[in-house]
ChimeraX commands (.cxc) that place a marker at each C-alpha (Angstrom):
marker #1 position 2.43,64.40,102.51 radius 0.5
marker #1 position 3.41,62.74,99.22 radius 0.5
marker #1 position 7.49,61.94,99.31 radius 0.5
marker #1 position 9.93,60.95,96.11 radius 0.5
marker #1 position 12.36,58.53,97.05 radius 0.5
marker #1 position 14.91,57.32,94.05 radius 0.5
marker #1 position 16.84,54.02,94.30 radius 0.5
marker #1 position 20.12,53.28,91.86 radius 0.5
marker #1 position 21.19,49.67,90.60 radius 0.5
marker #1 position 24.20,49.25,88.48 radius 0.5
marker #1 position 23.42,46.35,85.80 radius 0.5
marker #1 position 26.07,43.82,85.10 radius 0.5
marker #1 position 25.88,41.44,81.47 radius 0.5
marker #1 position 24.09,38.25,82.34 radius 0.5
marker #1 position 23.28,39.51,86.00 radius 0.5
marker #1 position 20.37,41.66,85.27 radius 0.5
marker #1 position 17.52,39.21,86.72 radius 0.5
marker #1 position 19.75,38.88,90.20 radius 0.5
marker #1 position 20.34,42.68,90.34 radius 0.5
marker #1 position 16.49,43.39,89.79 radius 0.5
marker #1 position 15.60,40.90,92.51 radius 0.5
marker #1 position 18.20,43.04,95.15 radius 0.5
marker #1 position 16.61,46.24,93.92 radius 0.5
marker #1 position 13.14,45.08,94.43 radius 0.5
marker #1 position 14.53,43.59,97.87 radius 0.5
marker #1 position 15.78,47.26,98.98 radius 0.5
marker #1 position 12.79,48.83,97.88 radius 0.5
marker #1 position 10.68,46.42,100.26 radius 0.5
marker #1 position 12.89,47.07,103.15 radius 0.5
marker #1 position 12.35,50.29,102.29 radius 0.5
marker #1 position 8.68,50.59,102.82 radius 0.5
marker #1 position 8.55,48.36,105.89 radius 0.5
marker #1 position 11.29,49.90,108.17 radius 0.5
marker #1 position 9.16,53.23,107.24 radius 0.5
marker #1 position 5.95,52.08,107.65 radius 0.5
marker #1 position 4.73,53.46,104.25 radius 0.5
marker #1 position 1.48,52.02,103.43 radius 0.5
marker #1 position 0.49,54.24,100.41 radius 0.5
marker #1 position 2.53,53.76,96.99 radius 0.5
marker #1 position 1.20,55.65,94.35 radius 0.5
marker #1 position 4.05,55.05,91.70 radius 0.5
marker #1 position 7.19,53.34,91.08 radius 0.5
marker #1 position 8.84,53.67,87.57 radius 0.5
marker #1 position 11.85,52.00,86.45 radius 0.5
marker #1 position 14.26,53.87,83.80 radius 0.5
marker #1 position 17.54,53.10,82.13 radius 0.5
marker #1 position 20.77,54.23,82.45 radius 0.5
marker #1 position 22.98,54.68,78.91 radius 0.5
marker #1 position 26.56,54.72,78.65 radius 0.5
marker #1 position 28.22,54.48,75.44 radius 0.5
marker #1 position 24.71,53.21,73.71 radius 0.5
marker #1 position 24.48,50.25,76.83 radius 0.5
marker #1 position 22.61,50.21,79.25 radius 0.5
marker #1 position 24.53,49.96,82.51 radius 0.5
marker #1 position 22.23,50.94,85.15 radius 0.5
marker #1 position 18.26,51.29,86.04 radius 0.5
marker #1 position 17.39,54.03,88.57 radius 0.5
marker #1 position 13.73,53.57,90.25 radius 0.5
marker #1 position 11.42,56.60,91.52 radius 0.5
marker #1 position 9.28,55.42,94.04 radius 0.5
marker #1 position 5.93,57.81,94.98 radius 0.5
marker #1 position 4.53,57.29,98.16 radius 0.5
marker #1 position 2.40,58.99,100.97 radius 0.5
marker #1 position 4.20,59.50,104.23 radius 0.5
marker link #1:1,2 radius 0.2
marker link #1:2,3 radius 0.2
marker link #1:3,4 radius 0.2
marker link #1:4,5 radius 0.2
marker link #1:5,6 radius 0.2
marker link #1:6,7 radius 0.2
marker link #1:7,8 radius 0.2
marker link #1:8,9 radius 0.2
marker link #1:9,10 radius 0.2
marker link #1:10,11 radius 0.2
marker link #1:11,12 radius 0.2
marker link #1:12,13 radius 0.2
marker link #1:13,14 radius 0.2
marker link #1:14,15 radius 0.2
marker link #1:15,16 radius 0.2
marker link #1:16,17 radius 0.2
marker link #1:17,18 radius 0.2
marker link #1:18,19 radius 0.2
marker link #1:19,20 radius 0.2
marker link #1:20,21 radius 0.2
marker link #1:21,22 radius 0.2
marker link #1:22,23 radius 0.2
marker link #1:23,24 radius 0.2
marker link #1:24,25 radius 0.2
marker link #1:25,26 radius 0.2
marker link #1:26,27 radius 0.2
marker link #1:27,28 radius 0.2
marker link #1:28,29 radius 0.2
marker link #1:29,30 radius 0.2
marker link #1:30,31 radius 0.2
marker link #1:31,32 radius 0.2
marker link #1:32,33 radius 0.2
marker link #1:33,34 radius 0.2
marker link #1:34,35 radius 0.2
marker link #1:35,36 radius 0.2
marker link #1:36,37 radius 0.2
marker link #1:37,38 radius 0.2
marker link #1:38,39 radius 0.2
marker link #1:39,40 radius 0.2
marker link #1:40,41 radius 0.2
marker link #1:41,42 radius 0.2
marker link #1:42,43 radius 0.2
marker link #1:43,44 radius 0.2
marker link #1:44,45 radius 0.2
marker link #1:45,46 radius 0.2
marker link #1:46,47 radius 0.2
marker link #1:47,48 radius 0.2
marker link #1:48,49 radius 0.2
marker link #1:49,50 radius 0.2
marker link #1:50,51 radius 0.2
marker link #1:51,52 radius 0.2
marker link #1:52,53 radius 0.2
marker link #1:53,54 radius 0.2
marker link #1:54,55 radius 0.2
marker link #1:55,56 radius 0.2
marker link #1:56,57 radius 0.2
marker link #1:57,58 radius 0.2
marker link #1:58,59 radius 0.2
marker link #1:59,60 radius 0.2
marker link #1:60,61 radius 0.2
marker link #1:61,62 radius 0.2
marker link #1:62,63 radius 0.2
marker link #1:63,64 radius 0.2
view
């Protein structure tokens, strides 16, 4: 069965590299406390408030 499973990061100024490291941390915890062994996407889009970006939401695709 193919699943969607969406992950939210706010995005501080000059914190953006630290921010994408916990993301891709929670996204790996993620796929090992469920066993998923089959991505078949991830996809990374900004949020906009006020013309800045102050967030970055990430779909992840995967076969359960």
């Amino acid at each position: 069965m193919i699943k969607v499973k969406t992950f939210g990061e706010p995005l501080q100024p000059f914190k953006a590299q630290r921010e994408l490291d916990e993301l891709d941390q929670r996204v790996n915890q993620f796929l090992r406390a469920n066993n998923i062994t089959r991505v078949l996407s991830v996809s990374d889009s900004t949020t906009v408030e006020a013309g800045n970006t102050c967030g970055l939401i990430r779909v992840l695709v995967y076969e359960a």
